[in-house]
N, C-alpha and C positions, 0 to 999 in steps of 0.2 A: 311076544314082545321082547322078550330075554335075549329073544336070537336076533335080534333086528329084523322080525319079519313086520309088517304091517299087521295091522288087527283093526277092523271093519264091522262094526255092529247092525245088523240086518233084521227086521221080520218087526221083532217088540222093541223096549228100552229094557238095556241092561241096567238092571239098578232097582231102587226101589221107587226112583219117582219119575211120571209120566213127562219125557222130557228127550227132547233130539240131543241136548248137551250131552257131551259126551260125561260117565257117571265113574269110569274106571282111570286112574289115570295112564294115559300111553294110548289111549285107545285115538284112533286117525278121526275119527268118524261115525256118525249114521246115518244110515237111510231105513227106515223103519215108518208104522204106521201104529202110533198112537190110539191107546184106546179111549183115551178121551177126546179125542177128536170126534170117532170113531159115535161116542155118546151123545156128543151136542148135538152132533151132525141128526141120529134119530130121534131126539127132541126136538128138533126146526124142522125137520121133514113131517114129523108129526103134526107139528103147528100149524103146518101148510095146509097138510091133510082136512086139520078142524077147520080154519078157514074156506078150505074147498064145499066141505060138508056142511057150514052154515049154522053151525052148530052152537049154543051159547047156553050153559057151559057146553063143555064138549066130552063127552064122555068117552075112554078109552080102557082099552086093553091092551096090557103089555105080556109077550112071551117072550121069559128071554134065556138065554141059553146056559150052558152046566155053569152051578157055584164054583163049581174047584177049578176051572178054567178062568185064572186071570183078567183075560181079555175082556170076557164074558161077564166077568163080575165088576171090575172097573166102568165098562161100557154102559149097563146097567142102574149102577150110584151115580152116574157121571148123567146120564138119562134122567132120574129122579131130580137129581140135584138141578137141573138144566130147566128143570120143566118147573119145580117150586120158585126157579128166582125170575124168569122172564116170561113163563104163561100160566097166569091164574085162571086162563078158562080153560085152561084141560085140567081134568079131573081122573086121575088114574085111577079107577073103580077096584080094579081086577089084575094081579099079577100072577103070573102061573112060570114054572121051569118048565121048557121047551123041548130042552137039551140039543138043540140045534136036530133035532128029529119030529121029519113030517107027521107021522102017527101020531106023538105025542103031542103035539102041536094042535091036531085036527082034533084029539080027544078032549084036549084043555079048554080050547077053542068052542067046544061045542056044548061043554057042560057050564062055561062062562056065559055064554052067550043065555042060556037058560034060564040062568041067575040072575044075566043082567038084559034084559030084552030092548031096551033104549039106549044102545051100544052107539058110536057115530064112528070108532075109528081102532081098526086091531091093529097092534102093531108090533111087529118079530123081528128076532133079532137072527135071524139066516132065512134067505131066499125059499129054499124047497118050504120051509114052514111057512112063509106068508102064501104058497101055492097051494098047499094044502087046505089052510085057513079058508082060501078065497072060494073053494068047492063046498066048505062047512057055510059059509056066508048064500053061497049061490041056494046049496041044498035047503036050506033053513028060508029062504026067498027073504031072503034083508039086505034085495040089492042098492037099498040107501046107506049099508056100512060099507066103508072105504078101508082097503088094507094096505101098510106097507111093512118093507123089507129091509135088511139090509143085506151086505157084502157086494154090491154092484157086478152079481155074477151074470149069465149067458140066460138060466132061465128067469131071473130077473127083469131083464130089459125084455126078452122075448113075450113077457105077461104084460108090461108098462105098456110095450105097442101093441098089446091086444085089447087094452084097455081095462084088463082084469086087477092089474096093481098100479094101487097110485103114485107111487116112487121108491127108491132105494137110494140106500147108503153106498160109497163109492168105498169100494179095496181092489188096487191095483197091484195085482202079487209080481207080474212079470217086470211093471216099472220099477218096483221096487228093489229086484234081483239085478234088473240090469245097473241101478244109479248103484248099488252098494259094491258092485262088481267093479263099474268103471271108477270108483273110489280108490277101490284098493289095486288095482294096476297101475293108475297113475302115480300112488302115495308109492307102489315097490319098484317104477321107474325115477322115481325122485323128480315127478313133474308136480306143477300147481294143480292141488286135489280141486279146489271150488269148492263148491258150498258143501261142509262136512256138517249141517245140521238139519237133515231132510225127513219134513213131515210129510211122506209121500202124496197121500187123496190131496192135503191143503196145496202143497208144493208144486206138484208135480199133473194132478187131475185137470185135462179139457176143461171142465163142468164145474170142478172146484170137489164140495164134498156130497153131494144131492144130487141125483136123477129121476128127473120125472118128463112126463109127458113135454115140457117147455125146451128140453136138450138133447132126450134120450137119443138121437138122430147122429151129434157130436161126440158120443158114446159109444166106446167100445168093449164090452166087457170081455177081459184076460183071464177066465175061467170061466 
C-alpha cells in the first residue's frame, strides 16, 4: 500500500473480526467467505434436516473439523451458537474432532452412534467426512439417519443426487478468486471497484448458502 499498489483481501477476514469491512486501513477491499456465514449456514441446513427427519426433539451429531484451524473453530461456536438461539428441538448429543479426515470421521461416527443409537441427523463439517459417515450409517443399517455436509464440493452434490446426503453447505473457491481478482484490476486501473464488501456463498451463490436435493440441479460445485 506504501507503494501505491492496490491491496485486496481474499479467501478469510483480515482482522480479528468476522466482517467483509475492510479491517486494515488502505485496504481496497474483500471478497472472502466468512466463517460465520459458513456456521449458520450448518445450523439451518441442519434444521432442515430435523424437520425432514420428523424428529421432535431431534437428536444430532456434530463432527467438526481441526481446533487450531480458525475457520473450523469459528464455524463451529457460530453452529452452536445458531442452534441454542433459533432451534430448541435440536439437541446436540454428541460432538467429536473430525479433522476434516474421512477415517476419523467414520471412526467418531461409529463409536457415537453406539453411544447414541436414537441419532436422527450426523452432521460434518467437510464433504469426504459426511461420505464416510453415510457408509458408517449404511453399515450400521440406520437408514432413518440423515447426513449432512459441508463445503459445497463435487463429491458433495454427487451424494445429494444419489440421495445418500441430505444437503451441504455452499464454498465457492473459484468465485471467489475471480471477484477478488477483478477487484484489484479495476482498483490498479483506477476504475469504479463495485461492491468491495463481498460475502462470497451469501453474495455471490445461485442457491444462496444450502444445497439440497430442492437446487442441487442449479448448483455447480468448483471443487
Amino acid at each position: 500500500m506504501e507503494a501505491g499498489i492496490p491491496v485486496v483481501v481474499q479467501g478469510t477476514a483480515l482482522g480479528p473480526k468476522q466482517t467483509t469491512e475492510p479491517q486494515v486501513p488502505g485496504i481496497v477491499g474483500s471478497a472472502i467467505t466468512l466463517s460465520t456465514t459458513n456456521g449458520v449456514a450448518v445450523a439451518d441446513l441442519t434444521n432442515r434436516a430435523c424437520e425432514k427427519a420428523g424428529a421432535s426433539p431431534c437428536k444430532v451429531i456434530y463432527l467438526f473439523g481441526p481446533v487450531a484451524f480458525d475457520y473450523a473453530s469459528i464455524t463451529r461456536k457460530t453452529f452452536n451458537d445458531t442452534v441454542k438461539a433459533k432451534y430448541p428441538n435440536i439437541q446436540v448429543v454428541a460432538q467429536a474432532a473430525a479433522n476434516f479426515d474421512p477415517d476419523t470421521a467414520a471412526s467418531q461416527a461409529r463409536q457415537l452412534l453406539q453411544v447414541h443409537p436414537d441419532i436422527n441427523v450426523v452432521v460434518n463439517d467437510c464433504d469426504p467426512c459426511a461420505v464416510a459417515t453415510q457408509k458408517v450409517v449404511a453399515d450400521l443399517k440406520k437408514d432413518d439417519i440423515l447426513t449432512v455436509g459441508a463445503g459445497g464440493s463435487k463429491v458433495g452434490v454427487d451424494a445429494i443426487k444419489a440421495g445418500k446426503q441430505f444437503g451441504d453447505t455452499v464454498i465457492l473457491p473459484a468465485t471467489e478468486a475471480k471477484a477478488a481478482t477483478l477487484m484489484a484490476i479495476k482498483a490498479a486501473r483506477k476504475q469504479p471497484v463495485g461492491d468491495t464488501t463481498i460475502d462470497v456463498t451469501k453474495d455471490l451463490s445461485p442457491v444462496g448458502t444450502i444445497v439440497d436435493e430442492s437446487n442441487v440441479d442449479k448448483y455447480k460445485p468448483e471443487w
